[in-house]
C-alpha positions in Angstrom: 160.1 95.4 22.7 160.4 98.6 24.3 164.1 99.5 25.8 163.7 99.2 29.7 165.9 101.4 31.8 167.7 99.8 34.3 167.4 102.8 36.4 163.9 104.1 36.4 162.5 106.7 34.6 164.6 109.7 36.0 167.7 107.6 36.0 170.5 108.1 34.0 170.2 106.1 30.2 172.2 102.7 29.9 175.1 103.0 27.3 173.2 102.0 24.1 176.7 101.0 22.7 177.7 98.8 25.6 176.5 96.7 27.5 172.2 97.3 26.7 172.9 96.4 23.3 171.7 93.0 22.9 168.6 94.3 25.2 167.3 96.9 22.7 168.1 94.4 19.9 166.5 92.0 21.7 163.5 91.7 18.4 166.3 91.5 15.6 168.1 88.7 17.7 164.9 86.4 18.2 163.6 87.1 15.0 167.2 86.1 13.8 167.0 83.0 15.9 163.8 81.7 15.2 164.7 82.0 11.1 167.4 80.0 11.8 165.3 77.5 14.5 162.4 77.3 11.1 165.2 76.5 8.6 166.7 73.7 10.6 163.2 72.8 12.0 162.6 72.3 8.1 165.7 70.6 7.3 165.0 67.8 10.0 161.4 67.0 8.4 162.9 67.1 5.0 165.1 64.2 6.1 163.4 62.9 8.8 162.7 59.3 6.7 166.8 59.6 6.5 167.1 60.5 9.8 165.0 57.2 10.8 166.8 55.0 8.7 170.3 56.5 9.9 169.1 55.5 13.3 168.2 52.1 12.6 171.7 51.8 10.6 173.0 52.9 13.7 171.3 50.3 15.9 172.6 48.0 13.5 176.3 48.9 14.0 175.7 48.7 17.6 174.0 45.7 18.2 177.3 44.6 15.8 179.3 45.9 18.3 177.3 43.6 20.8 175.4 47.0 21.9 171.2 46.3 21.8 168.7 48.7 22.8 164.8 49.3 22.5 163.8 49.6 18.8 162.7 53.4 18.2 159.2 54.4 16.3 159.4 56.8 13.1 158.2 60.2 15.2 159.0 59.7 18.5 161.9 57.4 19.4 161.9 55.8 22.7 160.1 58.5 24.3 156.4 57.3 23.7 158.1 53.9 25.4 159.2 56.1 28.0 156.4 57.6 28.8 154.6 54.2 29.2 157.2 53.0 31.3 157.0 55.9 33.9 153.2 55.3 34.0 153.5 51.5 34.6 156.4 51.7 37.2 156.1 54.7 39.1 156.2 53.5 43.1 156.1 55.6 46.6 159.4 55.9 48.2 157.8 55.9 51.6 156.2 52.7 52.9 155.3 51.8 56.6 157.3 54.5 57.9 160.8 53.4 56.1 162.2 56.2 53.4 163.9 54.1 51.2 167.0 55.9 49.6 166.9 53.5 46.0 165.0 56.2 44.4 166.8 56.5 41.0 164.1 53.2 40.0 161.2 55.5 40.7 162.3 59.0 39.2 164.0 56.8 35.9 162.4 53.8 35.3 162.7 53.3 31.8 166.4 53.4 32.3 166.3 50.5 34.8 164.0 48.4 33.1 166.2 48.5 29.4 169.2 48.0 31.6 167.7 44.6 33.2 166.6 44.1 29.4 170.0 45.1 27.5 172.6 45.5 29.8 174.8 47.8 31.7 175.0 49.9 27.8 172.5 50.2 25.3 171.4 52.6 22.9 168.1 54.7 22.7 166.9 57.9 20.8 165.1 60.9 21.7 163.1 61.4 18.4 165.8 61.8 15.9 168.9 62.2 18.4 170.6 58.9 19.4 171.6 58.4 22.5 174.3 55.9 24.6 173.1 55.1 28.1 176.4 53.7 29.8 176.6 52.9 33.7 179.9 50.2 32.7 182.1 51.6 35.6 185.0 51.4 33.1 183.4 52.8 30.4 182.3 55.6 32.6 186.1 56.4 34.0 187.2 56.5 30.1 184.5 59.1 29.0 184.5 61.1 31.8 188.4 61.6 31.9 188.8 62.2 28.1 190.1 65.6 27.1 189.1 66.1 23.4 187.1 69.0 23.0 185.1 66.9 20.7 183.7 65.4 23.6 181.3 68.4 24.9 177.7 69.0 26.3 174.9 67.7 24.5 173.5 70.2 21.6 170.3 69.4 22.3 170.3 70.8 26.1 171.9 74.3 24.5 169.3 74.3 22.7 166.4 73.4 25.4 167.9 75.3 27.9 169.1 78.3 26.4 166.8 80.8 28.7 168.3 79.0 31.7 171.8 79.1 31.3 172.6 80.7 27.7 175.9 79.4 26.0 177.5 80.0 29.6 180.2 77.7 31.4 177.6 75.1 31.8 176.3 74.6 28.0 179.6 76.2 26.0 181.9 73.5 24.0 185.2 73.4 22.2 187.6 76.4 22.6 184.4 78.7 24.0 184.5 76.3 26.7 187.8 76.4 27.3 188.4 79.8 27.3 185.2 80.2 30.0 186.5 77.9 32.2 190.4 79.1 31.8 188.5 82.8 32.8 186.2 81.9 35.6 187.7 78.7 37.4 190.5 81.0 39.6 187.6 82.4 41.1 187.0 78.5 42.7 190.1 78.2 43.6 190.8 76.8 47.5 192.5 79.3 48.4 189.8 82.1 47.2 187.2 80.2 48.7 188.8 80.0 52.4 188.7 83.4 52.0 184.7 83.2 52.1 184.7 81.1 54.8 183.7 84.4 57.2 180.5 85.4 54.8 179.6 82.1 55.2 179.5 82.3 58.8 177.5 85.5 58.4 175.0 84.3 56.4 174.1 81.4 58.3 173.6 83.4 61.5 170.4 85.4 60.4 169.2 81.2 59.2 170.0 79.8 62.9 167.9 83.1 64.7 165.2 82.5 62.5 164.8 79.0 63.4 165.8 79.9 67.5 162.7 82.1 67.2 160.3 79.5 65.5 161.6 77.1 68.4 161.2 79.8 70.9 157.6 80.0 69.7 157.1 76.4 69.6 157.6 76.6 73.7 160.6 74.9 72.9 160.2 72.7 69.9 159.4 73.8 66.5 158.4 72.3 63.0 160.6 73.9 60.5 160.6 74.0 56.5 164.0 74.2 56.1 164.4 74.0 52.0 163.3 77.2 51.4 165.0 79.1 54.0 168.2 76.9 52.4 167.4 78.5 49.3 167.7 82.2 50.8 171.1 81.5 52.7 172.6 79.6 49.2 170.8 82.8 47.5 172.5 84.8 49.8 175.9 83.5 50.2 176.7 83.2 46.3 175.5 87.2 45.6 178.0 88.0 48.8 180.4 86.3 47.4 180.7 86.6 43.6 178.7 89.8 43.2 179.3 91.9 45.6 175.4 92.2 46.7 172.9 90.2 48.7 170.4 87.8 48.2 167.7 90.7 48.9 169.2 92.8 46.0 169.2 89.6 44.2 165.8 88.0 45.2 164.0 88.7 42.2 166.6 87.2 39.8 166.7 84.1 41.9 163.1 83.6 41.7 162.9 83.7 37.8 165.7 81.4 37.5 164.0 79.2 39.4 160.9 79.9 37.9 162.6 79.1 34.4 163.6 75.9 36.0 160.5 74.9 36.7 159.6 75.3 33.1 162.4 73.5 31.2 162.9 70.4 33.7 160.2 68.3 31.4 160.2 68.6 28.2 158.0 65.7 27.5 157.2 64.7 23.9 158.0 68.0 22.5 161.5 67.0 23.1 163.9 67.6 20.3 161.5 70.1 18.0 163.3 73.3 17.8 160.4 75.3 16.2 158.1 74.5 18.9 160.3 76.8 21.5 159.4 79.7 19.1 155.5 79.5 19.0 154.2 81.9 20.8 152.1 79.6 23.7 151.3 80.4 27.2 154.2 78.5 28.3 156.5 80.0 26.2 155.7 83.6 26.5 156.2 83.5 29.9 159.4 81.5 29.1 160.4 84.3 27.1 159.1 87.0 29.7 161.4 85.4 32.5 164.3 84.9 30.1 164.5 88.9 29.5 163.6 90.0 33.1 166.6 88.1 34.5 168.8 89.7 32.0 167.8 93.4 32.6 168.1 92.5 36.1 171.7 91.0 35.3 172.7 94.0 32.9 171.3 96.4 35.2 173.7 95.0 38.5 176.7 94.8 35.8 176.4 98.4 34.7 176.4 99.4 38.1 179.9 97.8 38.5 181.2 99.5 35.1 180.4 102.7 36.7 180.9 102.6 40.7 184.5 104.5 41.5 185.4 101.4 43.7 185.7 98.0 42.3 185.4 94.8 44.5 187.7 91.9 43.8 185.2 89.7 43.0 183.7 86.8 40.8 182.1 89.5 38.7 184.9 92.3 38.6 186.4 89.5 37.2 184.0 88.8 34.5 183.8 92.4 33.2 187.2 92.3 32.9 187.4 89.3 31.1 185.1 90.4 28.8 186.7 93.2 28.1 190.4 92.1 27.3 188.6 88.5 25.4 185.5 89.7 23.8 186.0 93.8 23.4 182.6 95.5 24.0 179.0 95.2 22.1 177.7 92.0 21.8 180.0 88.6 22.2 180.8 90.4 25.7 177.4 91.1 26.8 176.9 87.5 26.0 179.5 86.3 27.6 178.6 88.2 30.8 174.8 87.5 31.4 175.1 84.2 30.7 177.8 83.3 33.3 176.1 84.9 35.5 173.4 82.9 35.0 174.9 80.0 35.3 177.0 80.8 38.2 174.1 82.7 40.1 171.7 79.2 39.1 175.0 76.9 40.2 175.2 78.9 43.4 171.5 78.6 44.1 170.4 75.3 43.5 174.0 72.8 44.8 173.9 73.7 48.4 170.4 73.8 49.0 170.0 70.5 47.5 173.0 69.5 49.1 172.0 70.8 52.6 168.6 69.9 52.0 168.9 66.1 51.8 171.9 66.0 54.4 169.5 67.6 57.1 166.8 64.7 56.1 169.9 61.7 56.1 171.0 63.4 59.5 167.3 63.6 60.9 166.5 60.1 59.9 169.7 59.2 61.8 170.2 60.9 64.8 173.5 58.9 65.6 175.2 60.3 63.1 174.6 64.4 63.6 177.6 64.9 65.4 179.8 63.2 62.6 178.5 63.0 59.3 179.7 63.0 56.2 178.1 62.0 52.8 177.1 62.9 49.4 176.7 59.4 48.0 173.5 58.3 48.1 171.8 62.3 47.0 174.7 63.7 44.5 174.0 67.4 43.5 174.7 65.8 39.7 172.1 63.2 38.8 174.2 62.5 35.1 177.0 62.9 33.2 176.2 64.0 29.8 178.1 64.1 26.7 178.0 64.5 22.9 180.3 63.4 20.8 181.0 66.1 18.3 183.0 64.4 16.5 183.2 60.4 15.6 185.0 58.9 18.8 185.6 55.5 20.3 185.7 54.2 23.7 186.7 50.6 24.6 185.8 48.5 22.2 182.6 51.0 21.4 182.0 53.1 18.3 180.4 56.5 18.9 178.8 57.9 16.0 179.3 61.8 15.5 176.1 63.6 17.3 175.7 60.4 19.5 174.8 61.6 23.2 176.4 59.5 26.1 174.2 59.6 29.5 176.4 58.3 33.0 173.4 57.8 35.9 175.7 59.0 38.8 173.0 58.0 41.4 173.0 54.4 39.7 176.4 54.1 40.1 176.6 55.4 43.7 174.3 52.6 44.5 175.4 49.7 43.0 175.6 46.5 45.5 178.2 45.1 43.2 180.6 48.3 44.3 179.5 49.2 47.3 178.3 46.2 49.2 174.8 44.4 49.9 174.3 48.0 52.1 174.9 50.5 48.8 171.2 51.8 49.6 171.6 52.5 53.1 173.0 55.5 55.4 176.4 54.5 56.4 179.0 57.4 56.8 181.1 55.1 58.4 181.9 53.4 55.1 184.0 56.6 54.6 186.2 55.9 58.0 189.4 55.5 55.3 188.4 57.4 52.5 186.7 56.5 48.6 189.6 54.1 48.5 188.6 52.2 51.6 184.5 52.9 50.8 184.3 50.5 47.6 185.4 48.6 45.1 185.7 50.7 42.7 186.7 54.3 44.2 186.3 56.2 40.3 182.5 55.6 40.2 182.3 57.9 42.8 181.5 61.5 41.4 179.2 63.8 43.4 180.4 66.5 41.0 180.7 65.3 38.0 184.2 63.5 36.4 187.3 64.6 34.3 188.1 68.3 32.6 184.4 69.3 33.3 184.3 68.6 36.7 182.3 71.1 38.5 184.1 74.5 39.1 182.2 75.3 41.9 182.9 72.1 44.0 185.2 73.6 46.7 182.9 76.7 47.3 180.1 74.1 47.5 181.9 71.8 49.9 182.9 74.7 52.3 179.6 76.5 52.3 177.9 73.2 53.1 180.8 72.5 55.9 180.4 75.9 57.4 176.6 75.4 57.5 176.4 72.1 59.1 178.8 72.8 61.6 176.9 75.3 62.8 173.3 74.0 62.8 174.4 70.6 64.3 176.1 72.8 67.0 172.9 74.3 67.7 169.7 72.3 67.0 168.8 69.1 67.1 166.0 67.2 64.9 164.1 65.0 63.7 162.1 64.2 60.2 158.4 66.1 60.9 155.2 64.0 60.2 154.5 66.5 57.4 157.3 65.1 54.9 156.8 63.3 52.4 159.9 61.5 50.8 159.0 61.8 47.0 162.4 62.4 45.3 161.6 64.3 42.2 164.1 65.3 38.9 164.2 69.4 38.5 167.5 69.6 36.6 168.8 68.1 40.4 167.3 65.9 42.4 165.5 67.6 44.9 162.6 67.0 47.6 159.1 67.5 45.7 157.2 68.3 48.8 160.3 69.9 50.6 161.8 69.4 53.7 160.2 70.1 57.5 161.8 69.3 60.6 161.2 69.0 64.0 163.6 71.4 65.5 164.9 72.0 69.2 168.1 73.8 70.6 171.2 70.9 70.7 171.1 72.1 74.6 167.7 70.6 75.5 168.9 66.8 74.7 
C-alpha cells in the first residue's frame, strides 16, 4: 500500500517517525496479523474434536450446577438452531395500527424461546465459544458490579470488530483498560459537559430551521425524516466538542464508520472463524478499504493538532497528550490514538441519535406526554451487557469456566411484568413520578447505559445533549408518527429504526 499524504500532493510530508508510522507499515502489520489469525485459525481445527468435547464437559458441569441449555452440533454450536429459530419466529411489530414496544421477541427470538425452555440462565455456544445467557436480576447486579479485571469484554468481539473500534475504550481489558478509561473519563465528567451545554444549543439551531423551512414549504405542515438529520446534529455536536471541528470536516469519517457498522452487525455463520476476516472477499476488501480511510482521515485531523500554534482544551488535546506521557511516540501511541477516536467519534454518533430517534417516535405516538417526558426504558442505547471471563470466576452459586462469555438482555429486563408491572411494555413516564426506586421492584435492573466499572463514559454528555435537544424541538414543533413509518426495530450494534423515523411536523404555535 502506497503512503497517502494527509495533505495533498504539494502539502507538507507527515512525520514518517510519528504519528504515519503504522500507516506506511500498514502491509507488515496485516501480514503480521493474518500469520498470527492462520496459526490460531489452525490451532482451533487441530483441537476442534477437544474443543467439542470440552464444551459438552462443560454443559455437563452446568446442567450439574442445575444450569441446562440447547445441546450444540460439532461445527456450528447453537447458531444453525439460531438461525432456524429467527426464521420460524420472526413477527411484524406493527399490527392494525398499534406499534407494539415488546420488540426484543422479534429481533432475539432464540433467546426467548430457550429461556421459556431453560430458564431465566442457560448456556449456549457460538461454534466453539461458550456462552452464559443470564437475565436472573440478581445474577445480573453481581456481574455487572464486579471489579476484577478478569471480568472484561468478550475476545471474540475484539476480534470481529477490530476495524470498528480497534483495541479502543470500548474493546480494551485488564490494565489497558484501565489505564484508557483513567485517561479519557475526565473528559465526561459533569462538570465538563455543562460546559457544552452552549454548542449544544448551537447545533441544534441549524436542525430546528431546517425543519421550520420543510414546514414552511409544507403550507404549514411538513413530513419530516428526522433520523438522519439526528445523525448530522449527534455528528456534529461530538466533532465540536471533543475535536475541535465540525461534523462537515468530519462527514466523511462518520460515514465510513457507519458504513463499517453496517458490515460487522451480522456475522452470521461465519461467526467465530478468524481466518475468514483475512480472505480477500468483496466484503472484506471493502472492510479493509474503510478501515484504512477512517484512519488517514483520523491521523490526518491529529497531525493537524500536533502542529497548529494554538491548542484547544479538548477531548483530543487530551488524547495526544496522553499518548505522549503513557505510550511515548511510534506505534502503541498511534494505536492508542486512532482507535479512541474511533470509538469515541462511533459512541458520539450512534447514542443520541438512537436515543433521540426513538424518543421523538414514543413522544409522537403520545402526544400527552411532549411537554413532559422522560424515558429510556423501554429503547435503551445498550441492547446487552457482555462479559468474558478471563479468568475462572464464580457468581452465586454458578461456576464460570475461564473464556466463558456472559450475555445480560437489557431490553428483557427493562420489560419484565414481574418488575415492572402488568404495563412493563407500555409508554408510561409517569411510572418515573418518584424515581427508579418508586418505578419497580427491582430499581438495579434498570441500566440504559450499561452497569458497574464499565458503565458508559459518555452517559452524562449523552443525557445533556439529548436534554438540550428535546427541550428545544418540543418548544418548537409539534408531531405526530407519518403514515410512511414503519415500526420494524432492527439490531445494528444498537437498536435502531430499520426504515427510520418520519414525522409529521408543524410549529408548537399552530395547536
Amino acid at each position: 500500500m502506497t503512503c497517502i499524504n494527509p495533505y495533498g500532493p504539494k502539502g507538507p510530508k507527515p512525520n514518517i517517525n510519528n504519528l504515519t508510522y503504522h500507516i506506511t507499515n500498514e502491509p507488515k502489520r496485516r501480514k503480521k496479523k493474518e500469520e498470527e489469525e492462520e496459526e490460531e485459525e489452525q490451532q482451533h481445527m487441530e483441537l476442534g474434536l477437544k474443543i467439542y468435547v470440552s464444551l459438552v464437559l462443560e454443559k455437563r458441569k452446568a446442567k450439574k450446577a442445575g444450569i441446562k441449555g440447547p445441546p450444540p452440533s460439532i461445527l456450528y454450536g447453537n447458531i444453525s438452531e439460531m438461525k432456524r429459530i429467527e426464521l420460524k419466529e420472526k413477527a411484524p411489530m406493527e399490527e392494525g395500527g398499534h406499534v407494539s414496544h415488546d420488540y426484543y421477541p422479534m429481533l432475539f427470538p432464540w433467546f426467548e424461546q430457550w429461556r421459556k425452555d431453560y430458564g431465566p440462565v442457560f448456556m449456549y455456544s457460538l461454534r466453539n465459544m461458550p456462552m452464559l445467557y443470564v437475565s436472573d436480576p440478581d445474577l445480573v447486579k453481581e456481574i455487572g458490579l464486579c471489579t476484577s479485571l478478569d471480568l472484561g469484554k468478550p475476545s471474540h468481539l475484539q476480534r470481529e470488530q477490530w476495524p470498528l473500534f480497534g483495541h479502543g475504550i470500548f474493546r480494551s481489558n485488564g490494565s489497558d483498560w484501565a489505564k484508557q478509561r483513567k485517561i479519557i473519563a475526565p473528559s465526561f465528567f459533569m462538570d465538563k459537559v455543562k460546559g457544552m451545554v452552549d454548542l449544544m444549543v448551537d447545533s441544534t439551531l441549524p436542525l430546528l430551521k431546517s425543519w421550520e423551512s420543510i414546514i414552511e414549504r409544507g403550507g404549514g405542515i411538513g413530513d419530516v425524516r428526522v433520523d438522519q438529520d439526528l445523525r448530522s446534529f449527534s455528528a456534529d455536536v461530538i466533532s465540536k466538542a471533543c475535536f475541535g471541528s465540525s461534523y462537515r470536516k468530519g462527514k466523511e469519517i462518520f460515514l465510513r464508520l457507519r458504513a463499517l457498522q453496517d458490515f460487522l452487525s451480522k456475522p452470521g455463520l461465519s461467526i467465530g472463524v478468524s481466518i475468514l476476516r483475512y480472505l480477500p472477499t468483496k466484503k472484506n476488501k471493502e472492510i479493509w478499504r474503510l478501515e484504512r480511510e477512517v484512519e488517514l482521515s483520523i491521523m490526518k485531523m491529529i497531525v493537524e493538532r500536533k502542529e497548529a500554534m494554538e491548542k484547544e482544551k479538548d477531548l483530543l488535546q487530551a488524547l495526544v497528550e496522553s499518548a505522549e506521557r503513557n505510550y511515548g511516540v511510534g506505534k502503541a501511541a498511534n494505536r492508542f490514538l486512532v482507535d479512541n477516536c474511533k470509538n469515541i467519534y462511533f459512541a458520539g454518533y450512534e447514542t443520541t441519535t438512537v436515543l433521540a430517534t426513538w424518543a421523538l417516535m414514543l413522544l409522537a405516538l403520545n402526544p400527552e406526554w411532549q411537554a413532559r417526558a422522560q424515558t429510556l426504558r423501554l429503547y435503551p442505547p445498550a441492547t446487552f451487557v457482555s462479559r468474558e471471563a478471563l479468568q475462572e470466576m464464580k457468581f452465586g452459586d454458578i461456576h464460570i469456566p475461564k473464556d466463558t462469555n456472559i450475555w445480560s438482555p437489557i431490553p428483557k429486563l427493562h420489560q419484565d411484568t414481574s418488575i415492572w408491572g402488568p404495563d412493563a411494555h407500555e409508554f408510561n413516564p409517569a411510572r418515573f413520578a418518584n424515581g427508579i426506586v418508586g418505578a419497580c421492584k427491582l430499581p438495579h435492573v434498570y441500566m440504559p447505559f450499561g452497569l458497574g466499572p464499565r458503565t458508559c463514559l459518555g452517559q452524562n454528555f449523552a443525557m445533556i445533549e439529548l436534554k438540550a435537544l428535546l427541550s428545544l424541538v418540543l418548544s418548537k414543533f409539534s408531531f405526530s408518527l407519518s403514515p410512511k413509518y414503519c415500526h420494524s426495530p432492527t439490531y445494528r450494534m444498537v437498536v435502531e429504526p430499520e426504515h427510520g423515523l418520519n414525522l409529521i411536523m408543524k410549529k408548537a404555535s399552530d395547536e
